[in-house]
N, C-alpha and C positions, 0 to 999 in steps of 0.2 A: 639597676636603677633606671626608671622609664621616667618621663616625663606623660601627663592625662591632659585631652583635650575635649572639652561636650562641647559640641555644637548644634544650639537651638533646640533641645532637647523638649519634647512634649510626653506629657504623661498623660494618659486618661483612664478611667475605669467607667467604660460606659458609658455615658452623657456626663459623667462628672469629671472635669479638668482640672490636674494634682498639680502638673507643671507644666508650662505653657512658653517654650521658645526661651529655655536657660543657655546661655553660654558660661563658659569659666575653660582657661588655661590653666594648669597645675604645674611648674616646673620641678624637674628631678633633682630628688634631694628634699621638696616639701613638704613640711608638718602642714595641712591644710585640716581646718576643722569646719565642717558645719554645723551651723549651731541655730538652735529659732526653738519652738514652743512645740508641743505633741501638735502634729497635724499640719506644719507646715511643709510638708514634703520631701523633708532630709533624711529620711530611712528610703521612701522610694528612689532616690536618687542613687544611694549609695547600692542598695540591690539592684538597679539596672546597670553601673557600672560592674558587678560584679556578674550582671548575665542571670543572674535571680529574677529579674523582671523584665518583661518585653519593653523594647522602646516603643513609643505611641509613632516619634518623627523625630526627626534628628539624625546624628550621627556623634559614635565613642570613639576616640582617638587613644590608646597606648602606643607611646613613644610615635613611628609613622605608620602605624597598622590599625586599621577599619575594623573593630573586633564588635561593631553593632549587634550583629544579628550570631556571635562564634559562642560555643558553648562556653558555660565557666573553667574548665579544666583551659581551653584554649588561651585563656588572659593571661597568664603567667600574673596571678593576683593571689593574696591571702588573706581570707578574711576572716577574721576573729568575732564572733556573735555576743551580746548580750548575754547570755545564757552559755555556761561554759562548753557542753557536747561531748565531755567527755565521753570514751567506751566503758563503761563501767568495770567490767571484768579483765581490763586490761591493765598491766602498769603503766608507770609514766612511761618508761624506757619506748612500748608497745604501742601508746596512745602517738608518741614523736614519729615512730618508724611506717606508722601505719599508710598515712597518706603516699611515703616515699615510697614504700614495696610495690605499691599498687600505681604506681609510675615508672616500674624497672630500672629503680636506682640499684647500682650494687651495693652488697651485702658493705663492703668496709668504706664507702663514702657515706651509706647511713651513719654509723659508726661513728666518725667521725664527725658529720654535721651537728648527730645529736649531742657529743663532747663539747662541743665549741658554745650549742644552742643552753644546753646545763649550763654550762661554768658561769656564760652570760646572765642566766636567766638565776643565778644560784638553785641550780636542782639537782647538782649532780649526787647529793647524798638523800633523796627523793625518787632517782630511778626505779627503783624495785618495789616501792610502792602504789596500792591502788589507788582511784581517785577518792576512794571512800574511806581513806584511811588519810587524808590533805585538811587542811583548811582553805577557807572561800579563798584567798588571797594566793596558797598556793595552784590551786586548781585555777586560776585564772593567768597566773605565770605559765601553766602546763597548757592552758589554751593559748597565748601568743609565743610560747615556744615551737607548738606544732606550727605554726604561719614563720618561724623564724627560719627552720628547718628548710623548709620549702624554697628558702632563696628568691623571692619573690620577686617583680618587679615594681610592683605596688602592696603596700600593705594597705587593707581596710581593717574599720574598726566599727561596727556598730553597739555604742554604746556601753563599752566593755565596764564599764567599772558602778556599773549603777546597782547591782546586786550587793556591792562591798556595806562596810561599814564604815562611818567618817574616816577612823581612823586606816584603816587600809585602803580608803580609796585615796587619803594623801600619798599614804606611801607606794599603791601601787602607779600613780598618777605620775611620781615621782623616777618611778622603775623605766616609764615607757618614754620620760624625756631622755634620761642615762640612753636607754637603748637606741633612740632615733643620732641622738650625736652620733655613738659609734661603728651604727650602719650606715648613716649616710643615707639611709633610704627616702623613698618618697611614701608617705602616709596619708593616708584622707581620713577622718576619725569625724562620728556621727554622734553629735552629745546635744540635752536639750540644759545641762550645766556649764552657765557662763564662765563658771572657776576653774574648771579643767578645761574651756577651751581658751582660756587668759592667762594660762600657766605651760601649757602646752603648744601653742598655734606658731610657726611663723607667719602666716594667714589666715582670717579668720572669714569664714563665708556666713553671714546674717540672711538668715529664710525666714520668711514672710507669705503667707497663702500661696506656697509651692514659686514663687520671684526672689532673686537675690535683691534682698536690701541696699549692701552695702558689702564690699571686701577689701580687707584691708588688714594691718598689722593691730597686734592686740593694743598698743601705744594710740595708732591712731585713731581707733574704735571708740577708745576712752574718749579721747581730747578733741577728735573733730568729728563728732557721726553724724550721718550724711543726713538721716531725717529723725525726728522726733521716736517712732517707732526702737530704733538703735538705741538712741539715748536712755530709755529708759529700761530698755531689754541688759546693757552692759550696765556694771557698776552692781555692788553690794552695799548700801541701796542702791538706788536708780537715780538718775536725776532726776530733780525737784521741777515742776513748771507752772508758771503764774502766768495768766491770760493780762495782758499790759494791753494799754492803747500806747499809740504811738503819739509824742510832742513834734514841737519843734527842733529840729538839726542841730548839734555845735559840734563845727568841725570835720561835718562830714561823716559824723554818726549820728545814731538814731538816740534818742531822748524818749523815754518813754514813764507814761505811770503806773504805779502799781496801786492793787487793791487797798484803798485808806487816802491814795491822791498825794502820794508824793513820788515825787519824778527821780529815775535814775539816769544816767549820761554812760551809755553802754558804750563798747569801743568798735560795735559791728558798723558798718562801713553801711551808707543809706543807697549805695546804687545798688538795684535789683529790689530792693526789700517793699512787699507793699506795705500801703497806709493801713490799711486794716486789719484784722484777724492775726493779730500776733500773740508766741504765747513766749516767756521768758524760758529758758532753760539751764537752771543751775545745781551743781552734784553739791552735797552736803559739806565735803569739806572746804568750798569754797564758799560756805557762807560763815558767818561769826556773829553772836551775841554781841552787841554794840549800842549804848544808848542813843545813838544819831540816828542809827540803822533806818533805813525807809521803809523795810517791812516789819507789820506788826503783827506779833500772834499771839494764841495762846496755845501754852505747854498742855497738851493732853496728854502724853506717854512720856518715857522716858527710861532707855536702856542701856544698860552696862552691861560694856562687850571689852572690856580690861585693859586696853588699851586706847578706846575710847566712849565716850558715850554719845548716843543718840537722842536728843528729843524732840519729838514730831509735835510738832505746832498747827494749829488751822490760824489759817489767815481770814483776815475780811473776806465775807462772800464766799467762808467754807471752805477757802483750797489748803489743801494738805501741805505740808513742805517739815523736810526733816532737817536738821542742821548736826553738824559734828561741832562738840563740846568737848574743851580738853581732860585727860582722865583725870578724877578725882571733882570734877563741878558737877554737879547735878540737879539744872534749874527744877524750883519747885510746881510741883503739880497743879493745873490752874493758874499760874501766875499767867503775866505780859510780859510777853519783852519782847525788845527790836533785835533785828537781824540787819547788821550789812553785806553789801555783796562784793568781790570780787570781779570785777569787771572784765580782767584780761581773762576767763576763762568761764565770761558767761556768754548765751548762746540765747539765738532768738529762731524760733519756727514759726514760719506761715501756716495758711491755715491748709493748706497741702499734707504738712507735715516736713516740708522740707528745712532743712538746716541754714541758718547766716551767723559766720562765724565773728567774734571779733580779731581785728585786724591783728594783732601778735601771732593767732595761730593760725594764718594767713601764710605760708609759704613751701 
């Protein structure tokens, strides 16, 4: 188990700039996930730690060794692909040992790795089997068995479970938290799916145009993200945001109006916060159908999802906003109705993008 260190880390391909002076600590023992949208840079990342891509400037740290410029076999790393790589013509037993023979492991510590990495992996009545004779779900146990084998110092993961099916991507999603408790290991895992990295992550790394956003635990991701971008990247939906102007103070927080000219008394604290360009930022189930409510919309959509339902509203001035409705209500299509807000758990962004929390989630 190693502890990862990038320092300043730049990417370029040619005159185009991927990543640009990232740093991040990893400590050993971390489920660390990157997560952001195709093209933010967390595949290039994760292949330059793995020595798949040249550093542009920077420097990689495993545990206290400088492995920048060392080949991939040197990392003591395992990484597990998108696409499983099996050898086709091989069994599983063949596909686990392969890596190790061609490292001059002996014959009966293979053996045994591969017994420990089965039982773990539930393969061992799978051994003698091709990969073409698997399903997708085992063929992708049989790919992070080979990186189990290996005893790695770091496990990588790019994007392993994106080929599956819903249903096997819970359960294999499910497999690799089982397995991180009881290696202990340190993991890095490349996903552009907010649900496996909110189910998975002790840490979650938010990319952005090849810059960390924000890192931080999946709890505090939800409840305090750092700028508007986060906010609306986490959460199934996103959180909701309304362009407000700002009133007069009580108390030491901001007052502000929403689209229709009624005022809410938010709990974000007024030091730091400018007078202008603010947008409100609220997640769905912290808003509620209410006839006082000071937002007004109307019901355009409306989804049952069984345990609860969704119906997206446009506000005055066209901004969209979804609310959570208890299961079994389901306002009608076209109607009006008000919405109130939740105050300790609403959030205000400059026009930055940057985050003001209210004071409760302050500490």
């Amino acid at each position: 188990m190693a502890g990862l260190k990038l320092e300043n880390i730049c990417k370029r391909y040619g005159a185009v700039q991927v990543i640009e002076n990232l740093s991040l600590d990893v400590a050993p023992g971390e489920f660390v996930v990157f997560l952001g949208p195709s093209g933010c840079g967390k595949t290039s990342l994760l292949r330059m730690i793995a020595g798949l891509e040249e550093v542009t400037g920077g420097r990689i740290l495993i545990g206290d060794r400088d492995v920048t410029v060392a080949p991939p076999g040197q990392r003591n790393l395992a990484m597990v692909f998108q696409h499983y790589a099996l050898y086709p013509h091989m069994t599983v037993r063949d596909n686990l040992a392969f890596g190790l023979k061609n490292l001059g492991v002996p014959a009966g510590e293979i053996d045994k790795r591969i017994q420990e990495s089965a039982r773990m992996l539930e393969l061992s009545a799978l051994l003698d089997r091709k990969p073409g004779q698997l399903s997708g779900g085992q063929r992708q146990r049989v790919a992070i068995g080979r990186a189990v084998v290996k005893e790695p110092g770091i496990f990588l993961f790019d994007e392993p479970l994106s080929n599956l099916d819903a249903a096997l991507r819970g359960r294999t999603r499910l497999e690799l938290a089982q397995l991180h408790q009881r290696l202990g290991a340190t993991m890095v895992f490349v996903t552009h799916d907010q649900i496996e990295a909110m189910t998975l992550a002790t840490r979650i790394v938010v990319m952005k145009g090849g810059a960390i956003e924000q890192v931080a635990t999946p709890a505090e991701l939800y409840r305090r993200p750092a700028t508007q971008f986060v906010a609306s990247f986490i959460g199934t939906p996103g959180m909701g945001f309304v362009p407000v102007e700002r009133g007069a103070d009580v108390d030491g927080c901001a007052v502000v109006t929403v689209p229709g000219g009624l005022s809410i008394t938010t709990r974000v604290p007024v030091a730091g916060l400018p007078a202008q360009g603010l947008v409100l930022g609220v997640r769905p189930e912290n808003l509620k159908v209410a006839e006082a409510g000071p937002l007004r919309g109307r019901v355009e959509l409306v989804e049952f999802l069984g345990e609860r339902t969704l119906a997206h509203l446009k506000l005055e001035g066209d901004t969209p906003l979804i609310v959570t409705v208890p299961a079994g209500v389901s306002p009608r299509l076209g109607s009006h109705v008000a919405v109130s807000v939740d105050v300790a758990e609403a959030h205000l962004f400059d026009a930055e993008g940057r985050a003001h929390h209210a004071q409760e989630a302050l500490s």
